[in-house]
N, C-alpha and C positions, 0 to 999 in steps of 0.2 A: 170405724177408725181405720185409717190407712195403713199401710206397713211398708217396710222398704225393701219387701222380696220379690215386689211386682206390683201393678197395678191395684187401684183398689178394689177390693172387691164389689161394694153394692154400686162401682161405678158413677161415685160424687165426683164431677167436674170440677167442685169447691173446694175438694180438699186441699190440694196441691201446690204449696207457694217454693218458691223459685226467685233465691236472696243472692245478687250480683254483689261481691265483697263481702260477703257474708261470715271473713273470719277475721273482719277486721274489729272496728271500737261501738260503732251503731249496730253494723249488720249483725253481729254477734246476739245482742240485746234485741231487735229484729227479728233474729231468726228462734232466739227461746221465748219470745213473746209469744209468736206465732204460732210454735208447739204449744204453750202451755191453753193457748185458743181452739186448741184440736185440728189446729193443722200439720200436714205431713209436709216436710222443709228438705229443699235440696239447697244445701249450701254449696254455693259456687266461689269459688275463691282463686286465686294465683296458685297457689299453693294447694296440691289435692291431700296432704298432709294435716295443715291446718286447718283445709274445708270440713275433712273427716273427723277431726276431735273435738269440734263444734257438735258436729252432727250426733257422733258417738252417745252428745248426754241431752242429747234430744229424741232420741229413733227416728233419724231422718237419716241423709245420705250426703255424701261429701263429694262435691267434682271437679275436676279441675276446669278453671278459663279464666281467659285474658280478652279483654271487650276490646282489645286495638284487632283481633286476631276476627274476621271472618267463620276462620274454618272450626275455631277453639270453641266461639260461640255456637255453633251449628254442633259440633259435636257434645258440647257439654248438655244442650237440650235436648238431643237425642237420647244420651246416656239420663237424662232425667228422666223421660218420654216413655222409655224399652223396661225401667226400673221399678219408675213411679207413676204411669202415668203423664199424659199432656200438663203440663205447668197452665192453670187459668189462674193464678197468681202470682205477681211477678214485680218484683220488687227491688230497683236497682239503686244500689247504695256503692256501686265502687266509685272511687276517685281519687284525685290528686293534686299537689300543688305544693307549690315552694313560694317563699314571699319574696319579692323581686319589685324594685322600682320597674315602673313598665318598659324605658331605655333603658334598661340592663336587660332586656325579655329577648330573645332571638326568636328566629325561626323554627329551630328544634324544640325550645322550651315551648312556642306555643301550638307546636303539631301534637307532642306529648301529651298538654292540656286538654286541648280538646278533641284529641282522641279516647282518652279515657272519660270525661266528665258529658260530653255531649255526644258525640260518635258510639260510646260505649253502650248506653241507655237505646241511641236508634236503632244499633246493630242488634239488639238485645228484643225489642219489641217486633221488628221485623222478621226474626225466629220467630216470637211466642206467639205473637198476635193471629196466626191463623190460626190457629187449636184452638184461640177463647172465639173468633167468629164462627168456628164449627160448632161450638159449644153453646153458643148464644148465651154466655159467661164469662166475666171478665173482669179480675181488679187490677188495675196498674198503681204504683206509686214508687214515683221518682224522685232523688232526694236531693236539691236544690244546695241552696243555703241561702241567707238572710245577703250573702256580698251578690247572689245574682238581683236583687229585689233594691236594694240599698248603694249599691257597689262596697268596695272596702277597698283602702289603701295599701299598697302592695299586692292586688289580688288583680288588677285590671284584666287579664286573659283569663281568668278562672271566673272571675266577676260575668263577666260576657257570656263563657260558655256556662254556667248558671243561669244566668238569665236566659238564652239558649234553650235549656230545661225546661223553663215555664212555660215560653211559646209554645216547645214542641208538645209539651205536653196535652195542652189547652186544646190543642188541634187533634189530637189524637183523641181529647175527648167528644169534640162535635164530631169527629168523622165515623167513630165506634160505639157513639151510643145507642143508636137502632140495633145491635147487637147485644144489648145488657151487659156492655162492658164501661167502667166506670174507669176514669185516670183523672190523678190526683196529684199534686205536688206539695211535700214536707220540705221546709224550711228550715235546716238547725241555725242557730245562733254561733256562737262560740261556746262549742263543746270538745271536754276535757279527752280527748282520744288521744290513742297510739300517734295519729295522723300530724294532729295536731301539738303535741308536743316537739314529734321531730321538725317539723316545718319553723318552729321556735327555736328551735336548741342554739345557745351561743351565748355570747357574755350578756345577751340582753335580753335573753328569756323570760326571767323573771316580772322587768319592768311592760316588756310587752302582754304577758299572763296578765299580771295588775290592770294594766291599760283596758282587754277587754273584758273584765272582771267589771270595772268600776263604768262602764260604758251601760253593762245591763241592769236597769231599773230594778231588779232581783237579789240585786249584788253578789251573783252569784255565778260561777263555770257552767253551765251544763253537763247531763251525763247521758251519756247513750242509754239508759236506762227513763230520762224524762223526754227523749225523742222518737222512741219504741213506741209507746202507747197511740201516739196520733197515726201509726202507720197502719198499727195493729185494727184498728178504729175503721180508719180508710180502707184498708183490705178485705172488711168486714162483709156479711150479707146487708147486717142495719145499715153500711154507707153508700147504699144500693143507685138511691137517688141523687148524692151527691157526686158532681163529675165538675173535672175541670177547675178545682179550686186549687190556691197557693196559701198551705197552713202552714206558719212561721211558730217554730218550739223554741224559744229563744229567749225567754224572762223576761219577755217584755220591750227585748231592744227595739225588734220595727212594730209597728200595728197600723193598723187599717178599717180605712171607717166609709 
């Protein structure tokens, strides 16, 4: 078992996962999945506050980064790297968005977007990814959502840079599987988050809550909690041979045949 006073001892490459947003509503659920799996977790968050009280009730470790930032990212996997160990698992879950008719979207709202949901996840693997080809080791899982596979209305530039995800994803897995590194793409639904409530708030919250409630064949929100296990899963040794897929956690809303 690994610890957060330095590298691991018997020098397992696998132990090491490494959760971007990691103190938000999934990543959170993410990252104690992932301990309770016997993995050692660098929760990476905005906030090295937040990241840290996550970490606290896991025995992992808390860092600060921001996926728009170059240098935030390079430092924060250093600081995971000198701590815990190189990250061969790496698991980005940060993002963002507001719902916007697409002519009300500017320029700044969609530099934003897909700086954090697209840009963030490349800037992200572009650090980790040489440690897992040294390692000839690797799980990536990127967290999409059902609007980049589907679109969804009011989501058009987040819609995009989702679907973004999947491509980039796909490609990262043809191009790093002669290295025993696996990448994967999670699909949430409309799941009940911090995120997602404030992206809602206003007199019409509720009827929009309803709306994508009654959309899922489950009849039901999601929880960061029924989106954890497929990542957990995916992150796995047993998902060893599977690479390059797009697995939707979502009650059912999209499916594919």
């Amino acid at each position: 078992m690994t610890g957060v006073d330095g590298p691991t001892a018997d020098g397992d490459a696998r132990r090491v996962a490494f959760v971007t947003g990691g103190a938000g509503g999934i990543g959170t659920a993410v990252c104690r999945q992932l301990a309770a799996a016997g993995r050692t977790v660098a929760v990476a968050d905005l906030s090295r506050e937040a990241a840290e009280k996550v970490a606290a009730d896991i025995d992992g470790i808390g860092v600060p980064l921001d996926v728009t930032d170059p240098d935030s990212v390079a430092a924060a996997v250093a600081e995971t790297t000198e701590r815990l160990g190189a990250p061969t698992i790496v698991i980005n879950v940060a993002g963002w968005d507001e719902l916007k008719p697409f002519l009300e979207t500017d320029e700044d709202f969609t530099h934003k977007v897909l700086e954090i949901n697209l840009n963030g996840p490349i800037r992200v693997l572009r650090a980790t990814l040489p440690a897992m080809v040294e390692a000839r080791y690797g799980r990536v899982v990127n967290i999409a959502s059902d609007a980049g596979r589907v679109g969804s209305s009011m989501e058009s530039v987040y819609s995009g840079a989702k679907s973004g995800v999947i491509g980039f994803t796909k490609t990262i897995a043809r191009e790093f599987a002669k290295y025993g590194i696996a990448a994967n793409t999670v699909c949430p639904g409309p799941t009940d988050t911090p995120l997602l409530r404030q992206i809602t708030a206003g007199e019409r919250s509720g009827s929009i809550i309803a709306a994508m409630t009654k959309a899922v064949p489950m009849r039901r929100m999601g929880t960061p909690d029924d989106v954890a296990p497929a990542v957990v899963f995916l992150a796995s040794d047993a998902a060893g041979y599977i690479t390059g897929q797009t697995l939707s956690a979502s009650g059912g809303l999209t499916m594919s045949g």
